[in-house]
DOKEFI-358302 format. One record per residue: residue number from 1; residue in three letters; x, y, z of N, C-alpha, C, O in turn. Coordinates in steps of 0.05 Angstrom, whole numbers, plus 5000, padded with zeros to 4 digits. Layout:
{NUM; 'Ala'; {X; Y; Z}; {X; Y; Z}; {X; Y; Z}; {X; Y; Z}}
...
END
This chain:
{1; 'Unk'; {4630; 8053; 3783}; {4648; 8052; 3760}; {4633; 8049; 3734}; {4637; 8063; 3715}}
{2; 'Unk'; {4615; 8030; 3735}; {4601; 8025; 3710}; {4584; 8050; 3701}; {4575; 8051; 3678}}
{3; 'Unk'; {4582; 8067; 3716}; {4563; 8103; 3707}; {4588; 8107; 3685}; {4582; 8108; 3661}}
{4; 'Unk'; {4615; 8109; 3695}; {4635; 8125; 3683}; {4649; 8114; 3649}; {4667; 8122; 3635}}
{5; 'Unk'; {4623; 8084; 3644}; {4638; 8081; 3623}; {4611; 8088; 3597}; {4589; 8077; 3600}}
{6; 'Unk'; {4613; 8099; 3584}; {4597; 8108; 3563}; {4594; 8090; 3539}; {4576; 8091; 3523}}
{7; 'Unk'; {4609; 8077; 3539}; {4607; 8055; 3512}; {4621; 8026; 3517}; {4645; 8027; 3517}}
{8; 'Unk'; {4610; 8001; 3521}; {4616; 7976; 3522}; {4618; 7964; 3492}; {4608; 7969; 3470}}
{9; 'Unk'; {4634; 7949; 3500}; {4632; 7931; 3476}; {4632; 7896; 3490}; {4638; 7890; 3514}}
{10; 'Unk'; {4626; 7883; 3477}; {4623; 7855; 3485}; {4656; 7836; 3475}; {4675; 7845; 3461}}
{11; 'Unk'; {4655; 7806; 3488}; {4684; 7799; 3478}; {4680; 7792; 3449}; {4700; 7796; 3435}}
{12; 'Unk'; {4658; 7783; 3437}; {4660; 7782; 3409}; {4665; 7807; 3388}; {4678; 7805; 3368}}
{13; 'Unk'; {4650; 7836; 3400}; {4656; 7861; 3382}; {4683; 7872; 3390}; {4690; 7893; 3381}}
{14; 'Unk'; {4700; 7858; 3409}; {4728; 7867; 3415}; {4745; 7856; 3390}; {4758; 7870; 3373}}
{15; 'Unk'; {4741; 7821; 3392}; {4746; 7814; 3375}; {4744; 7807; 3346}; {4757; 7789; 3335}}
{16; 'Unk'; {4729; 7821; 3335}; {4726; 7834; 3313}; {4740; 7862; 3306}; {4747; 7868; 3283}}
{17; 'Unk'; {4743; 7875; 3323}; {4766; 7902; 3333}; {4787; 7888; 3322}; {4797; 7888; 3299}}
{18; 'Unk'; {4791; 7877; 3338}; {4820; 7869; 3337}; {4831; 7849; 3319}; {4856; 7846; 3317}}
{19; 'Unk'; {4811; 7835; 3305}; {4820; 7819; 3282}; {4825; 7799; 3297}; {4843; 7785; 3287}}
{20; 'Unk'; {4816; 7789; 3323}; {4832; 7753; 3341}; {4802; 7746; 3345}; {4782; 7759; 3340}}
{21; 'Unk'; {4806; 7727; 3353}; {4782; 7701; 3358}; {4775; 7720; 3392}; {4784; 7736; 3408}}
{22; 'Unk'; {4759; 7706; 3386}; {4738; 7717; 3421}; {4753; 7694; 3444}; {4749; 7696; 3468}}
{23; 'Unk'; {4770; 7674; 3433}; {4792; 7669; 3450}; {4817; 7679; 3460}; {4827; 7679; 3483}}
{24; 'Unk'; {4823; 7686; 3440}; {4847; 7705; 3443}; {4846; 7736; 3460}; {4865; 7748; 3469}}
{25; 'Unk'; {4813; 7743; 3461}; {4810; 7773; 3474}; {4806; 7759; 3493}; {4816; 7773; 3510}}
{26; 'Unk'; {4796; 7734; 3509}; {4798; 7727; 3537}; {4821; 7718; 3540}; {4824; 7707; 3562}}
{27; 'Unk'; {4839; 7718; 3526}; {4866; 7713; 3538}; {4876; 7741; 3544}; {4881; 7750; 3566}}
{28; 'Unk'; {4877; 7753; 3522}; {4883; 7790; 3537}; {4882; 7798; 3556}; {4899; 7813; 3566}}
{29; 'Unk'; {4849; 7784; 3573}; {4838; 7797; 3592}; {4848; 7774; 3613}; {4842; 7781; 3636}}
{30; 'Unk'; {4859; 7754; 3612}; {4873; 7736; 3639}; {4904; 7758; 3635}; {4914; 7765; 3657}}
{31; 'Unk'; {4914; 7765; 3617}; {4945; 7773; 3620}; {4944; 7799; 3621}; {4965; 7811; 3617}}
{32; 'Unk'; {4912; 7820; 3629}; {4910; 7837; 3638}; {4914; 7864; 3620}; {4914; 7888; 3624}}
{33; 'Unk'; {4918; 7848; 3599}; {4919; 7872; 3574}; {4895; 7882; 3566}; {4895; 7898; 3547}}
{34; 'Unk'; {4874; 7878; 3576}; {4850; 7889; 3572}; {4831; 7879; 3603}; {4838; 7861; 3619}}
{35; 'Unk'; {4814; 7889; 3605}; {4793; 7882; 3630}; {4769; 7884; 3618}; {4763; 7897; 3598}}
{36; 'Unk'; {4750; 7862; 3642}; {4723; 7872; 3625}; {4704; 7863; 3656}; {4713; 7851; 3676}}
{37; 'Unk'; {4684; 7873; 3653}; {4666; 7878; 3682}; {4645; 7864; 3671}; {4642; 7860; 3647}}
{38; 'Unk'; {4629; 7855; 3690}; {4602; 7843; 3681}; {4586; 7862; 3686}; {4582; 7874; 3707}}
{39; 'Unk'; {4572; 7864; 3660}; {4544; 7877; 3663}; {4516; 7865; 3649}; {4508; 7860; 3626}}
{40; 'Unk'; {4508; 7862; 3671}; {4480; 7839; 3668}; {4493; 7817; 3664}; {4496; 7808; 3641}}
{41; 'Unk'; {4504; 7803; 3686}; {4521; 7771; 3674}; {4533; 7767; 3653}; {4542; 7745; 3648}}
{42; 'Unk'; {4538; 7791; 3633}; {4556; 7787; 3617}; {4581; 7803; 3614}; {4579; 7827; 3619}}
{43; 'Unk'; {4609; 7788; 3604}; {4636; 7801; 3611}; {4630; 7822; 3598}; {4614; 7818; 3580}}
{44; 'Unk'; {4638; 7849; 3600}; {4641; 7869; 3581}; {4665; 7890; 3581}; {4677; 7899; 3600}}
{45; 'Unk'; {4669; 7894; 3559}; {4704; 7910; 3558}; {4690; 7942; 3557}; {4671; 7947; 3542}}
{46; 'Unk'; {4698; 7955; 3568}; {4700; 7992; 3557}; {4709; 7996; 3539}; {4734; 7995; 3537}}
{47; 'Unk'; {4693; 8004; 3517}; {4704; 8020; 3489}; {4721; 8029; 3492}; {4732; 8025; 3470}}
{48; 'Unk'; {4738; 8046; 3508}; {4753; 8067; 3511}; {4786; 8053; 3514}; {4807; 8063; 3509}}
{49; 'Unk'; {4779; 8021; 3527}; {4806; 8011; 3526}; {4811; 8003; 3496}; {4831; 7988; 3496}}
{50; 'Unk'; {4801; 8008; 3471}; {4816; 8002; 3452}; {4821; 8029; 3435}; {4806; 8048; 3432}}
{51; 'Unk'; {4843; 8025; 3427}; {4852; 8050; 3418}; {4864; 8054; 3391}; {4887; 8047; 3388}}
{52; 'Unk'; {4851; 8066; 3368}; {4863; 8050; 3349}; {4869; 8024; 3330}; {4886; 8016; 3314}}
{53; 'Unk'; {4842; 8013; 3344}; {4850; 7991; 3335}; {4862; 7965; 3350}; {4862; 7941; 3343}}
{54; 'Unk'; {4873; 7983; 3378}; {4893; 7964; 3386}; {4886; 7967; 3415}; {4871; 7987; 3420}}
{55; 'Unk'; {4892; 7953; 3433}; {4885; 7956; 3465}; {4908; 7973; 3472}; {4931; 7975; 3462}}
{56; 'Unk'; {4894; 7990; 3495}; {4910; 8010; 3508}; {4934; 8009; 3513}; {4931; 8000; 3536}}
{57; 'Unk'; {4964; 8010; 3510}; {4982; 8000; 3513}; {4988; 8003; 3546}; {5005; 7989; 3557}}
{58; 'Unk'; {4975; 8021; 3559}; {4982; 8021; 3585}; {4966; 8008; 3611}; {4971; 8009; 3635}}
{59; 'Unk'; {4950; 8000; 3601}; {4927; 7986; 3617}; {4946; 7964; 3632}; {4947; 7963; 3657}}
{60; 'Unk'; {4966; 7939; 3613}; {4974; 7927; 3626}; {4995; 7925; 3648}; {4999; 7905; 3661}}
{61; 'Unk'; {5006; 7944; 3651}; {5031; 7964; 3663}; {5015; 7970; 3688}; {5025; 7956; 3705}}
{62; 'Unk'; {5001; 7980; 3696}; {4977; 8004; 3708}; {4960; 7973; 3729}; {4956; 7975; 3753}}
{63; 'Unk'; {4954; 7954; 3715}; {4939; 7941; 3724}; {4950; 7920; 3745}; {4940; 7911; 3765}}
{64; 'Unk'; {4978; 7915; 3732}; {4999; 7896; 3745}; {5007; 7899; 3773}; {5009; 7886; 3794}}
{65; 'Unk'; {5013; 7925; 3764}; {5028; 7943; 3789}; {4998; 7951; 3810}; {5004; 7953; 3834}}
{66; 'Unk'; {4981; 7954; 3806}; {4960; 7948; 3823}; {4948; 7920; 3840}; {4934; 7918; 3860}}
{67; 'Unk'; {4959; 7901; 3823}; {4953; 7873; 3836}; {4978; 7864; 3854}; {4976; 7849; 3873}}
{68; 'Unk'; {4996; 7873; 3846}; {5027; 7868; 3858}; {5027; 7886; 3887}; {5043; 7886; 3906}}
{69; 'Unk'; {5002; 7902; 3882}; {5000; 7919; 3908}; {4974; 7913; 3928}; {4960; 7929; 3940}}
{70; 'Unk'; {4973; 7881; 3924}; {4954; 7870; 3937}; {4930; 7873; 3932}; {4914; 7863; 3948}}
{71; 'Unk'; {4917; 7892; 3906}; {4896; 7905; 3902}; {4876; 7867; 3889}; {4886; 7849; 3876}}
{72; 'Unk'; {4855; 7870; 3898}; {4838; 7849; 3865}; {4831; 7854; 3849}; {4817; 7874; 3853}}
{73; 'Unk'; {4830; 7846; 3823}; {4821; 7856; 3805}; {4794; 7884; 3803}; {4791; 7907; 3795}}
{74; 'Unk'; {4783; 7865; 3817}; {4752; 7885; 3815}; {4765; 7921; 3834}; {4760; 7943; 3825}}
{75; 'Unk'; {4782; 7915; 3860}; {4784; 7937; 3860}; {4812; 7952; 3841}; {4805; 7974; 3832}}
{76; 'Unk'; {4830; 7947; 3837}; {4843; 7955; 3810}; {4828; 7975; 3785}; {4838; 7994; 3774}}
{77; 'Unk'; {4803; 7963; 3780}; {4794; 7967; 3765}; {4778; 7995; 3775}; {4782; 8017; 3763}}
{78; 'Unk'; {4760; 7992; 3799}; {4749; 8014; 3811}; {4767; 8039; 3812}; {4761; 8062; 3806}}
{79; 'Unk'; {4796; 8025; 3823}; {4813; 8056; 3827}; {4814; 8063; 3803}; {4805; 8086; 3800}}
{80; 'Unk'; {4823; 8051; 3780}; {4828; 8076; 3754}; {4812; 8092; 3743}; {4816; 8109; 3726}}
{81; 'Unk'; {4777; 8080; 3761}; {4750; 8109; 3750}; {4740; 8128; 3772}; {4724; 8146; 3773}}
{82; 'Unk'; {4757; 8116; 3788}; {4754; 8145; 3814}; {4767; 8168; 3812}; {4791; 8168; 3811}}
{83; 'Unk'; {4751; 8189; 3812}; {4773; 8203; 3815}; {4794; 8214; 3839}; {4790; 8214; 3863}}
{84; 'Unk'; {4820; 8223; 3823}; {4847; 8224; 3837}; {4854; 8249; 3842}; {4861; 8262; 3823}}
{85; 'Unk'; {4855; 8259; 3863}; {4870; 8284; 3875}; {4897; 8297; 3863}; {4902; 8321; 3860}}
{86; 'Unk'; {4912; 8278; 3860}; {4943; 8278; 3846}; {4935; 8277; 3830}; {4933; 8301; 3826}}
{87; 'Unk'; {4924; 8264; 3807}; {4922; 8274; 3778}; {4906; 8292; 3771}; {4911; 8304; 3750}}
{88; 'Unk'; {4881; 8299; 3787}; {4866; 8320; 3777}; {4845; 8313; 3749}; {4838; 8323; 3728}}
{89; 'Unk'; {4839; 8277; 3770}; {4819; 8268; 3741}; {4832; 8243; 3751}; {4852; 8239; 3765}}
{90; 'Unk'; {4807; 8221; 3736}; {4811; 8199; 3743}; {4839; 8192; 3734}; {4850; 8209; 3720}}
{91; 'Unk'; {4860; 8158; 3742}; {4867; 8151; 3731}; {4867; 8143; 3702}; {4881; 8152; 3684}}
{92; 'Unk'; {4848; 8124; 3698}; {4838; 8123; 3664}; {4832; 8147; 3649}; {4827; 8139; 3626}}
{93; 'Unk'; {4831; 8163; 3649}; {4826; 8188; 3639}; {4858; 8199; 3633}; {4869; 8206; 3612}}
{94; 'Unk'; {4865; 8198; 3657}; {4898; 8201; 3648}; {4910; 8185; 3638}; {4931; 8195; 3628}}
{95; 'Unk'; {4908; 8158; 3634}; {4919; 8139; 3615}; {4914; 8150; 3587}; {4930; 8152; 3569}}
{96; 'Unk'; {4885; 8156; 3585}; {4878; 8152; 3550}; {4890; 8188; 3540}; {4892; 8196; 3517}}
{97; 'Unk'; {4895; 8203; 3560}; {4917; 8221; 3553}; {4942; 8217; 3549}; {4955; 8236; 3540}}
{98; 'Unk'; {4955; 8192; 3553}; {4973; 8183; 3553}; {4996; 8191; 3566}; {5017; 8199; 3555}}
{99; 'Unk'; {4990; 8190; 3596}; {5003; 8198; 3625}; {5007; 8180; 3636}; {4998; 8180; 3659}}
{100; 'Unk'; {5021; 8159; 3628}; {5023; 8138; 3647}; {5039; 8143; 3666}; {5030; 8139; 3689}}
{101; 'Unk'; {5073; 8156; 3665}; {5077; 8154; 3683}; {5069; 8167; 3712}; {5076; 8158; 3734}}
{102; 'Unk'; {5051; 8191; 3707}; {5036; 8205; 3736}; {5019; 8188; 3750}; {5016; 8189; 3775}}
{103; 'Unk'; {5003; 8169; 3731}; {4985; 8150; 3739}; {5002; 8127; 3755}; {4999; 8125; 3780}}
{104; 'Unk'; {5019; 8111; 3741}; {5036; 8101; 3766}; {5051; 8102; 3790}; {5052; 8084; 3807}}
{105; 'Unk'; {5067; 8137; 3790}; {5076; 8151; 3809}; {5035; 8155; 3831}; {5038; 8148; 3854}}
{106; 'Unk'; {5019; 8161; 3827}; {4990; 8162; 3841}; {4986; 8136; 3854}; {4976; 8136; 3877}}
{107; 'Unk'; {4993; 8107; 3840}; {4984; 8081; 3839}; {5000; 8082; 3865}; {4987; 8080; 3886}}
{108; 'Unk'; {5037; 8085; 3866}; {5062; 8072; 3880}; {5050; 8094; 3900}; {5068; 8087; 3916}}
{109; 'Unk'; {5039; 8112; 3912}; {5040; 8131; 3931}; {5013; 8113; 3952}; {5008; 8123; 3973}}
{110; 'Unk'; {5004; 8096; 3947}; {4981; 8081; 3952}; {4989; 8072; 3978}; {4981; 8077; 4001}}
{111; 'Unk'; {5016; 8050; 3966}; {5031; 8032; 3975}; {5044; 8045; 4001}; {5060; 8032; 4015}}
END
């Protein structure tokens, strides 16, 4: 998964993004509105989840419904950079096209 992301940012340059304290982007990332992976022992978010300025609006939707489907975080996260047969491209790739609902209809077919 970590090949597939091209640009990290750290929780402090998130929160500078975003105008909130580097507390507030680890709160994001407990209520799943953002994720972040460790690379080299440190948390790190994918550039790609902010958008605008603003975190992905579908990340938290997408991520929920993957943990509700018994998934753990770490694999949640794996499924949205694999790629998907039904979408014809990863999940995340179809999010930041802003396809959520095919990505969830792909997610619920799991189940």
């Amino acid at each position: 998964m970590i090949d597939r992301v091209d640009s990290w940012l750290t929780i402090d340059q998130v929160a500078d993004i975003l105008g909130v304290s580097a507390s507030k982007v680890r709160r994001l990332i407990e209520e799943h509105i953002l994720f972040a992976v460790r690379v080299e022992k440190q948390p790190m978010i994918p550039a790609h989840l902010i958008q605008n300025g603003e975190p992905l609006p579908s990340i938290r939707g997408t991520m929920l419904l993957l943990l509700d489907m018994g998934f753990s975080e770490s694999e949640a996260i794996e499924w949205l950079y694999q790629d998907n047969q039904y979408l014809e491209s990863s999940p995340i790739e179809a999010l930041l096209q802003g396809h959520k609902a095919p990505v969830r209809r792909a997610a619920q077919a799991l189940g």
